[in-house]
C-alpha positions in Angstrom: 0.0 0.0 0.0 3.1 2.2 0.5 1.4 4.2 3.4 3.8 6.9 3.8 2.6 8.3 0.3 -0.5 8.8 1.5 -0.2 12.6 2.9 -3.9 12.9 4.5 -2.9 9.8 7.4 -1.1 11.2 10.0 2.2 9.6 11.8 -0.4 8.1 14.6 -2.4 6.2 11.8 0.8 4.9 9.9 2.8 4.1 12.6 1.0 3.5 15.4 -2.2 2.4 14.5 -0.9 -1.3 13.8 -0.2 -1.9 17.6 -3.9 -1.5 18.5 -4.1 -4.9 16.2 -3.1 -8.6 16.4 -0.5 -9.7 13.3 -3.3 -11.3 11.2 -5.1 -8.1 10.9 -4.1 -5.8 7.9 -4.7 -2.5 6.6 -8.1 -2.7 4.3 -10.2 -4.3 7.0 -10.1 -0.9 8.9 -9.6 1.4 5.4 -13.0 -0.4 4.2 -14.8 0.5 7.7 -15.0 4.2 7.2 -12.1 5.0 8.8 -10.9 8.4 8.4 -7.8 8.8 10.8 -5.6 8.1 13.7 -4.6 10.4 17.1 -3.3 10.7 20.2 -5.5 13.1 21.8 -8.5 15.0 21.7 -8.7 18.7 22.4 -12.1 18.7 23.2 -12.0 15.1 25.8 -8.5 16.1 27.2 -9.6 13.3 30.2 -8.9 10.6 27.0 -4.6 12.0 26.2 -2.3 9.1 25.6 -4.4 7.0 24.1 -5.3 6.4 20.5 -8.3 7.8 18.8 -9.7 6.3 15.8 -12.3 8.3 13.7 -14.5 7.1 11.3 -17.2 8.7 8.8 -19.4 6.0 10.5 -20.0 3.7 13.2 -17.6 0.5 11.9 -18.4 -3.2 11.3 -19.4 -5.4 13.9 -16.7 -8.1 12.4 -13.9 -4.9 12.8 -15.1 -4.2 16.4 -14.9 -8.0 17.5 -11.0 -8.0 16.0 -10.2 -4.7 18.5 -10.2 -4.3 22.0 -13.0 -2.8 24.0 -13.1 1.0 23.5 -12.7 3.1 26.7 -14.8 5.8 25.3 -16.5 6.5 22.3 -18.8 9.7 21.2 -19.3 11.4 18.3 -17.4 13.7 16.8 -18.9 16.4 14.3 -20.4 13.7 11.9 -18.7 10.6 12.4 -17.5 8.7 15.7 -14.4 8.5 17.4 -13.5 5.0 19.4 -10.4 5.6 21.8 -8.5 2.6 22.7 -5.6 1.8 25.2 -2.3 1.2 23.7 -0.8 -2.2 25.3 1.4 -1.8 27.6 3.9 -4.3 25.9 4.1 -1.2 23.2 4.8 1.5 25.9 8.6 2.0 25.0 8.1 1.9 21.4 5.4 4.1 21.5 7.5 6.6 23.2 9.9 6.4 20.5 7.5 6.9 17.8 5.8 10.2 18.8 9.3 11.2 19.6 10.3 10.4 15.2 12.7 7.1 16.5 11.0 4.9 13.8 14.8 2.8 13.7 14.5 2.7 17.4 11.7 0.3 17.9 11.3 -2.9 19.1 11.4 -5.8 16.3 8.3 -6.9 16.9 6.7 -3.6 16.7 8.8 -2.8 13.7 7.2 -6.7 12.2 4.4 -5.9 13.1 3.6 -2.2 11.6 4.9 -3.5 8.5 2.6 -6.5 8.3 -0.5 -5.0 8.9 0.3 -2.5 6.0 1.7 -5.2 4.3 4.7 -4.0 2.8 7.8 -5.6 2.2 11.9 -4.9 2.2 11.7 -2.9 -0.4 9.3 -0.8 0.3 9.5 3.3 1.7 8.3 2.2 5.0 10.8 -0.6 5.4 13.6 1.9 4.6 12.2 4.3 7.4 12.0 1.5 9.8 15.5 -0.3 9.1 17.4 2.7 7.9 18.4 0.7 5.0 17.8 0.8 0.8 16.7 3.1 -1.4 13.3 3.8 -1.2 13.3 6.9 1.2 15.7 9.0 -1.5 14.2 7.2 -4.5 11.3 8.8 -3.2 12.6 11.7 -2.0 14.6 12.5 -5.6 11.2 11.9 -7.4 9.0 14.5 -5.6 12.0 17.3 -5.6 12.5 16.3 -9.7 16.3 15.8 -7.9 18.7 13.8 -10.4 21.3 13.4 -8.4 21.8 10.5 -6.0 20.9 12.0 -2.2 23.1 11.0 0.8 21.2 9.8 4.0 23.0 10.0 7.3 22.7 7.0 9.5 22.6 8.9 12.9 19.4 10.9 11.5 15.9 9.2 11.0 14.8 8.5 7.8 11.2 9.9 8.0 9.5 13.2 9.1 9.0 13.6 13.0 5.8 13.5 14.9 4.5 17.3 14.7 2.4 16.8 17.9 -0.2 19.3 16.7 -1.0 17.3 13.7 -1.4 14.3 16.0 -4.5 15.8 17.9 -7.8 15.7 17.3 -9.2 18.9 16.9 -5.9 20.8 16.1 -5.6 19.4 12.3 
């Protein structure tokens, strides 16, 4: 699906999104439920920060609900609804990496598992981001600048745009 490409999806949604799911679940179970986007907070239910809130355009499937946990909360938000879900504690540290842009930081198993529910492989732009390896980050990067030359990428800098924190709240977007 090459999810970094797709602009309107914040960092929550690509990143940490696939942590709220178990490894068999992938990507166009939840794109197919009118789901819109992924955050961290709310500015209007402050009492909700740190966990993750998932919006849809609608109230999702009953066979997608049964795949997550039980929601905290849920309300509606303007015309859709937004469910807000716990982050597992076994994803505590690599969470804190990710809001903090340490995508080559995290755990193995996070790193497996983010790449299997969008179902990319080792060649892919979000493979590069995660292992710091390849070519698809400046393959990509060369294409949208119109750059011919071939770009240099540092191995003590992430490959991939930080969180902005503001772009990561509901409400502030």
């Amino acid at each position: 699906m090459n999810i970094l490409k797709f602009t309107k999806y914040t960092n929550t949604t690509k990143f940490i999104l696939p942590l709220l799911f178990d490894i068999n679940t992938r990507h166009h179970e939840l794109l197919d439920n009118f789901f819109i986007n992924a955050y961290i907070a709310d500015m209007a239910n402050k009492e909700n920060d740190d966990n993750i809130h998932l919006l849809f355009a609608d109230y999702p499937s009953l066979k997608l609900i049964q795949k997550m946990a039980d929601p905290i909360t849920e309300y509606q938000y303007k015309d859709g609804y937004v469910l807000v879900f716990p982050l597992n504690t076994n994803w505590e540290d690599d969470y804190n990496k990710l809001i903090c842009g340490q995508y080559s930081t995290i755990s193995l198993n996070a790193k497996q598992r983010i790449l299997s529910f969008w179902e990319e492989d080792a060649g892919s732009l979000l493979y590069c981001v995660l292992f710091k390896e390849g070519d698809a980050v400046q393959n990509y990067v060369r294409k949208i600048t119109g750059s011919k030359y071939k770009l240099e990428w540092a191995l003590d800098k992430e490959w991939w745009l930080p969180f902005v924190i503001p772009n990561e709240i509901l409400g502030l977007e």
